[in-house]
N, C-alpha and C positions, 0 to 999 in steps of 0.2 A: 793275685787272689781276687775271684768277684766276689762284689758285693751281695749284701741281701738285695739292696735297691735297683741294684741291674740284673737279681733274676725274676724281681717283684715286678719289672716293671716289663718286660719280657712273659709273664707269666699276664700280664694284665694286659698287653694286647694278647695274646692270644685268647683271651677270652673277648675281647671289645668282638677282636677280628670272626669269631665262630656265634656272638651273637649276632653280629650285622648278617652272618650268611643264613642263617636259620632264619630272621625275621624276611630276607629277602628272599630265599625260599616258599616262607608260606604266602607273601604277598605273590608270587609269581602262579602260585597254587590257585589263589583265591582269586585273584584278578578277572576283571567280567571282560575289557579289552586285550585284544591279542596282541596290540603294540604294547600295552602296558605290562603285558603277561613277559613276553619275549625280554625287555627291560628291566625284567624284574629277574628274570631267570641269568641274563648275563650278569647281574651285580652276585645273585646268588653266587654264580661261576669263577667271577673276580674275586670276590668275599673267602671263597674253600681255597681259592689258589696261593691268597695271603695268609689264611690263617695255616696251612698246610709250612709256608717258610717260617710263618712265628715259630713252631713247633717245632721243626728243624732247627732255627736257632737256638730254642731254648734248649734240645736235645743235647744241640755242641758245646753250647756252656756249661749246661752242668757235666756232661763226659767232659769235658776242657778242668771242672772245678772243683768236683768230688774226687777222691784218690780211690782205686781202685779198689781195695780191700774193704771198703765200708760197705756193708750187707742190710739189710734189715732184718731186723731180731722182734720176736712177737714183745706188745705192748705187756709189761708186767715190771710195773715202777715198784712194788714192795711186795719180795717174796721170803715167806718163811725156808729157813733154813734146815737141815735136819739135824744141825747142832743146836740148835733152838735162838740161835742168831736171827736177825732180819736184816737182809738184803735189798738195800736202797735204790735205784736206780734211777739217775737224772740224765742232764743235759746242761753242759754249761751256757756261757755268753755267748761263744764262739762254737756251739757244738759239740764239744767235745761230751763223751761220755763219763759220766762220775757215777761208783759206785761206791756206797755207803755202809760196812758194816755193823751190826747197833748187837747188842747185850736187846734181849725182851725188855729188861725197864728203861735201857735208855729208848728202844723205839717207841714206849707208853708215852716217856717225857716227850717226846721230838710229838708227839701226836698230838700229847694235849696242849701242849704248847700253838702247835700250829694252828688248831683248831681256836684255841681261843683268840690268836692274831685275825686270825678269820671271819669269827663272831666280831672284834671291835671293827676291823674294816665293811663290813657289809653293815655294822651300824653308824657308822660315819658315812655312808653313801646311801643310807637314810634306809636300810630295810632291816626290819626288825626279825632277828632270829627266834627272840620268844614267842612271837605271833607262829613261827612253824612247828613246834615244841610242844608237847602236852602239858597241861601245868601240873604243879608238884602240888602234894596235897599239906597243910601245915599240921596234920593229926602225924604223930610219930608212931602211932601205932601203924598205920597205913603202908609207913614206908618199911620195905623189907630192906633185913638185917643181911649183910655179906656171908656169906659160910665159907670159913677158910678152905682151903684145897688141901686134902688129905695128902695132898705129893710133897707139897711144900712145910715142914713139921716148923720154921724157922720164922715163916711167914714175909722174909728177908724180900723176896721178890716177886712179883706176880707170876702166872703159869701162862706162858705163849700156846693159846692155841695151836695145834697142827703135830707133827708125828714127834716123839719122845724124843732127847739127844740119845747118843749112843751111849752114854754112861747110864742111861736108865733104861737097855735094854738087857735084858739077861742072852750074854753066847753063851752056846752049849762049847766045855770043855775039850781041847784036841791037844790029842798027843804029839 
């Protein structure tokens, strides 16, 4: 199995090796002498021919270390459901894919929760969330009042944006 570190480090010369060729390219561009110029153009030449095998290597290790069947899927970590679930989507320690399925109030909890982990960490590394925040006003007349959701008559759980579950669509009757 490789590592992260052997393709981190594989991946980081390949970039050392494609900016030495680019800087000695344009040095061999700019160059006012033509021994200098020529000098400059063979390291250029040296510099593509290595970072050309970095690439290659790193091409074989990952074919060598990915399994075949792993695809890339479009980026979409939390998607509503049309059962009016919400669909989690991560990535473990190791890669692997975890998917999540939450109830609308547990993904509310899972949110505010995260969020306020969020708020205390970025205020222990010293930046303050209420400075990006509008401030609340202390008049209560000011602050508007919730209007329940005519869907919900129980008031039991909040209403997940996005399409209806299918219990709250009306099918038409078939025989």
């Amino acid at each position: 199995m490789t590592s992260r570190s052997e393709i981190l480090h594989l991946i980081h010369n390949l970039c050392i090796t494609w900016a030495d060729a680019q800087l000695a390219h344009e040095r061999s561009r700019t160059a006012a002498a033509p021994e200098v110029r020529a000098d400059q153009y063979a390291r250029a030449q040296h510099a593509d021919e290595v970072t050309q095998q970095h690439y290659a290597a790193l091409v074989e290790l990952l074919n060598d270390s990915v399994p075949d069947d792993v695809s890339a899927e479009a980026f979409l970590p939390v998607q509503p459901l049309p059962t009016g679930e919400v669909a989690i989507h991560a990535r473990d320690d190791q890669a692997n894919s975890v998917r999540l399925r939450l109830t609308g109030a547990q993904a509310l909890t899972v949110g505010a929760h995260l969020t306020a982990y969020g708020a205390i960490s970025l205020d222990r590394c010293g930046l303050k969330v209420a400075e990006a925040l509008p401030s609340l006003s202390a008049d209560p007349a000011s602050t508007p009042t919730p209007v329940p959701s005519p869907l919900r008559v129980t008031g039991s759980a909040p209403v997940v944006p996005g399409p209806p579950s299918p219990a709250a669509v009306a099918y038409p009757a078939t025989r």
